[in-house]
C-alpha positions in Angstrom: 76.6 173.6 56.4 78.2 171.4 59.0 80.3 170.1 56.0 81.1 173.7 55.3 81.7 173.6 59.4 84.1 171.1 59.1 86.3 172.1 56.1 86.9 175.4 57.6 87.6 174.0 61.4 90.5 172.0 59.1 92.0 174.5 57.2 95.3 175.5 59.0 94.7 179.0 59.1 91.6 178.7 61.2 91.7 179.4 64.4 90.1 177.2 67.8 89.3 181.2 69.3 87.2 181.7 66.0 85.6 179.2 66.7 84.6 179.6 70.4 83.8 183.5 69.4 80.8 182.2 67.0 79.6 179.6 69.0 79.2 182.5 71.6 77.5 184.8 68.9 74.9 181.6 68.4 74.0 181.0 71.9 73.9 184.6 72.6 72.7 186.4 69.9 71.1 184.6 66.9 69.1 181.9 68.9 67.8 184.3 71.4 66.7 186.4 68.3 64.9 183.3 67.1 63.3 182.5 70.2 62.1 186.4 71.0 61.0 186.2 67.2 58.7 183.3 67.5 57.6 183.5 70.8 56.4 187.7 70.3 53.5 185.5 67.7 52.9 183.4 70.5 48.9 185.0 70.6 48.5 183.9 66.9 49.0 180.6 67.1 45.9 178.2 67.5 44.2 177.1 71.4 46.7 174.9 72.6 45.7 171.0 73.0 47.0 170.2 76.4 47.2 166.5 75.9 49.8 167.3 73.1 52.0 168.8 75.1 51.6 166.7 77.8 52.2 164.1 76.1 55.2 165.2 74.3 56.3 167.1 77.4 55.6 164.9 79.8 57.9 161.9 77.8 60.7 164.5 77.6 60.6 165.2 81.4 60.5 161.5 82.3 63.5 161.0 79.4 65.5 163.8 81.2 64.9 162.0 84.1 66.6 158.9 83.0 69.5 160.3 81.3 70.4 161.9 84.4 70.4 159.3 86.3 72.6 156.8 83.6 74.8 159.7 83.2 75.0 159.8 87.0 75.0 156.0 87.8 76.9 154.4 84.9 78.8 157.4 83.4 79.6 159.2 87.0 79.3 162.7 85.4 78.5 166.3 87.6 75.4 167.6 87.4 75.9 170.0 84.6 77.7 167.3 82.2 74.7 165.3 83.5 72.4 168.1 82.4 74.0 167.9 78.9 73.7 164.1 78.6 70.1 164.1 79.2 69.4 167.2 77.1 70.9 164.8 74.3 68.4 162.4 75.0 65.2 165.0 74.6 66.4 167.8 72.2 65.2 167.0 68.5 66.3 168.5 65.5 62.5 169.5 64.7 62.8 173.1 63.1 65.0 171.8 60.2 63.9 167.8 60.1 60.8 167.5 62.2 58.4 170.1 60.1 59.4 169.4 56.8 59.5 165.1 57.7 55.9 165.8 59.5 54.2 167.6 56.7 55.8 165.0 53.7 54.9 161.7 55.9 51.8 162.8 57.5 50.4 165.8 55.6 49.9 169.3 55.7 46.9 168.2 59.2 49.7 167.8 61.6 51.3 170.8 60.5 49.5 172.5 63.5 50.5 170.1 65.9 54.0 170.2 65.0 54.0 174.1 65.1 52.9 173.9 68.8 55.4 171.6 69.8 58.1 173.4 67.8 56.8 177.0 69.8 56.7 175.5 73.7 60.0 173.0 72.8 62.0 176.4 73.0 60.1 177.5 76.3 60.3 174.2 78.1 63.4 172.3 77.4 65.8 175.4 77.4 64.4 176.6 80.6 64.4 172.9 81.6 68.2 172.8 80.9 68.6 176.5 82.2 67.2 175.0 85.5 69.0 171.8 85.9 71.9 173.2 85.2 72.0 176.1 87.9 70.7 173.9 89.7 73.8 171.4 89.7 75.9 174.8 90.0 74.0 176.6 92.8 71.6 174.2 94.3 70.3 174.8 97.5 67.3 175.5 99.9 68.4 178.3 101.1 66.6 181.9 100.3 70.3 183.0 98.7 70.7 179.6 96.8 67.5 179.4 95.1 68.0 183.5 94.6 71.2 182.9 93.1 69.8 180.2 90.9 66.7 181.8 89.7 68.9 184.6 88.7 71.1 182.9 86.7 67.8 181.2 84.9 66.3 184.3 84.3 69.7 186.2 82.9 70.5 183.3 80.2 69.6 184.7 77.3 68.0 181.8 75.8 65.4 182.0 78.5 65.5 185.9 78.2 64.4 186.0 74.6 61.9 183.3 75.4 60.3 185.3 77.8 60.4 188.3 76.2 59.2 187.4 73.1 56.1 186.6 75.0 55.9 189.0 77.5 55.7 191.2 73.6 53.4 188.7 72.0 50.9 189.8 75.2 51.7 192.9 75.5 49.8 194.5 72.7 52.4 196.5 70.7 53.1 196.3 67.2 56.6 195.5 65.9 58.7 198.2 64.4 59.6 197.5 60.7 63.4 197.6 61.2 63.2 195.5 63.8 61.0 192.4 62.3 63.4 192.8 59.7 66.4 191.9 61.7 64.2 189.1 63.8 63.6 187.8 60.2 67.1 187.3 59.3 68.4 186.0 62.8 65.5 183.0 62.4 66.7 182.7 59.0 70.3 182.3 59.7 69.6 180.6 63.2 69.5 177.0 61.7 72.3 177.4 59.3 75.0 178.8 62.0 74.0 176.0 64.3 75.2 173.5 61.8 77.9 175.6 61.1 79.3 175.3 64.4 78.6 171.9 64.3 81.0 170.9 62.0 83.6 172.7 63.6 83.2 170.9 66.4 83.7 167.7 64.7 87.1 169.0 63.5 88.0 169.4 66.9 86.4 165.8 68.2 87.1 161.9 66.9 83.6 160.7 66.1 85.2 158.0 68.4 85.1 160.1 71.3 83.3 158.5 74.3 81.0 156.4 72.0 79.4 154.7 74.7 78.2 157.8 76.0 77.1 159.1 72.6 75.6 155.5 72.3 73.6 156.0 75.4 72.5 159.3 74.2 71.2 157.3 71.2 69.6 154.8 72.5 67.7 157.5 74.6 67.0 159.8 71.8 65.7 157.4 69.1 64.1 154.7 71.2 63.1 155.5 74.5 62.0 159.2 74.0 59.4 158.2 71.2 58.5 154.9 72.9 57.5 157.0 76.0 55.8 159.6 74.6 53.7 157.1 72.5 53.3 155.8 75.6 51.7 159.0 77.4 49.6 160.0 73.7 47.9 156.3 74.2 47.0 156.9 78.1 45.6 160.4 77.7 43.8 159.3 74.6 45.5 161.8 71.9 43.9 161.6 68.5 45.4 159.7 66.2 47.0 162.3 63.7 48.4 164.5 66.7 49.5 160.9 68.3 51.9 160.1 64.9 53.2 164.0 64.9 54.4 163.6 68.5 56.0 160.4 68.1 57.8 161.5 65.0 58.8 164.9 66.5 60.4 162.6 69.2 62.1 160.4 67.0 63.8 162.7 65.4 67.7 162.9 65.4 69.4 165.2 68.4 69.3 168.6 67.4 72.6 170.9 66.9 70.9 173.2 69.6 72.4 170.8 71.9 75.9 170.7 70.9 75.8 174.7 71.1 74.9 174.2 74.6 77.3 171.8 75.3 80.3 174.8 74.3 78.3 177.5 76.2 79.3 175.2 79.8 82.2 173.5 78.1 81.4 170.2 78.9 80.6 167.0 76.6 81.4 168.1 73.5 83.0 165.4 72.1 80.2 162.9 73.1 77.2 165.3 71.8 78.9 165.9 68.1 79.6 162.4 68.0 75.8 161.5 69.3 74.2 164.2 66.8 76.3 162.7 63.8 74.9 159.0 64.7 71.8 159.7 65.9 71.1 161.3 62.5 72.3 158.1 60.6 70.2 155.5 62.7 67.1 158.3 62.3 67.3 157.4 58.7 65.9 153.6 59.8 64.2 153.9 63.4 62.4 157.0 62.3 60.4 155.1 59.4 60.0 152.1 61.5 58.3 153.8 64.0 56.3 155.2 61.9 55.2 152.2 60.2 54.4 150.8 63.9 52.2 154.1 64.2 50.5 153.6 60.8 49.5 150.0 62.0 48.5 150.6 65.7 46.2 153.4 64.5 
């Protein structure tokens, strides 16, 4: 798909507004779909394990954290291109790599696991984003300032499926046929029109483009997002198979979601299709060593 992405982005009847008009369809349409879809199942899924999320969670926030602040301090970028940067650092590719890796590696035990990370990643790190973001556009104390901010949280519809779909999930109603129908296909297509986009972006941008901030993005990504959420499994004394699905979920290459986000505020793209095509080729040999390392300590 993103070579499919790519070839077309080329071809010289293709045009940049076609482009922009599908990446708007994505963020807009098909994700939100996807996140309403499996969110409005949200009461099926098994008790949640805090000290999973936590854990995962927690490493993310502190990762967010610390790409802001590089972003910030070496890279000198405004808040919402800082927002980006460190999104890049959290945002895994889990729906297409991490379930399928996690169920081959580990076994079909940390399916679960993975399934619950997979659920709240949509919930927390697009609303984390959502906040940051509006945030760096609207920040402020004041009654209208955090007003205007929460409203623009609450109208992105990324964060509107989210909440919808649960609001559903709780509320009790059955979904109509027709409806599940479409949900069905919009999840189905979700994954595929992210890569899609993907490789039209890559037309657009040298893989060259700011390397040492897709380097940075990296370096976050595969080694300190996995390391601290190791970190955080060890303290709050995760079991062992839930432990190895966390740490693998985290070392997984950054996600496409990310450079979908990065058109929606048209900022970074060059860096995050650049950082999604590495990141993806150094997963292939960081991603088995840490789970060698895993294997061993436990």
């Amino acid at each position: 798909m993103v070579l499919l992405g790519y070839v077309l982005a080329c071809w010289s009847g293709w045009q940049r507004q076609w482009t922009m008009f599908l990446s708007k369809l994505v963020m807009n349409v098909i994700l939100p779909g996807l996140l309403f879809h499996t969110m409005s199942d949200l009461h099926s899924l098994p008790p949640v394990n805090a000290r999973l999320l936590i854990a995962f969670f927690g490493g993310c926030a502190i990762v967010f954290v610390l790409g802001r602040i590089i972003a910030a301090r070496v890279f000198k970028l405004d808040g919402v291109s800082q927002s980006v940067f460190a999104t890049g650092g959290i945002f895994s590719n889990n729906v297409l790599l991490g379930l399928p890796l996690a169920k081959a590696t580990l076994g079909v035990e940390a399916v679960p696991s993975v399934a619950l990370v997979v659920v709240f990643n949509a919930l927390t790190l697009w609303t984390l984003v959502s906040v940051s973001i509006e945030w760096a556009k609207h920040g402020s104390f004041t009654p209208k300032g955090l007003i205007k901010m929460m409203i623009g949280i609450m109208t992105t519809p990324l964060v509107t499926g989210i909440l919808a779909g649960t609001l559903f999930s709780f509320s009790g109603l059955t979904m109509p046929g027709p409806l599940e129908h479409v949900l069905k296909v919009l999840s189905a297509i979700a994954g595929p029109s992210a890569l899609l986009i993907l490789g039209m972006g890559l037309a657009h941008y040298s893989i060259r483009a700011a390397w040492q901030q897709s380097m940075a993005i990296c370096a976050l990504k595969l080694v300190a997002s996995p390391l601290v959420v190791w970190g955080l499994a060890i303290a709050l004394h995760l079991p062992p198979i839930e432990s190895k699905a966390v740490v693998l979920l985290a070392s997984i290459s950054v996600g496409a979601n990310v450079y979908v986000m990065s058109m929606q505020f048209d900022t970074m793209q060059g860096s995050i299709a650049s950082s999604l095509v590495l990141s993806t080729l150094l997963a292939a040999f960081t991603t088995p060593v840490l789970l060698a390392a895993t294997n061993a300590f436990y």
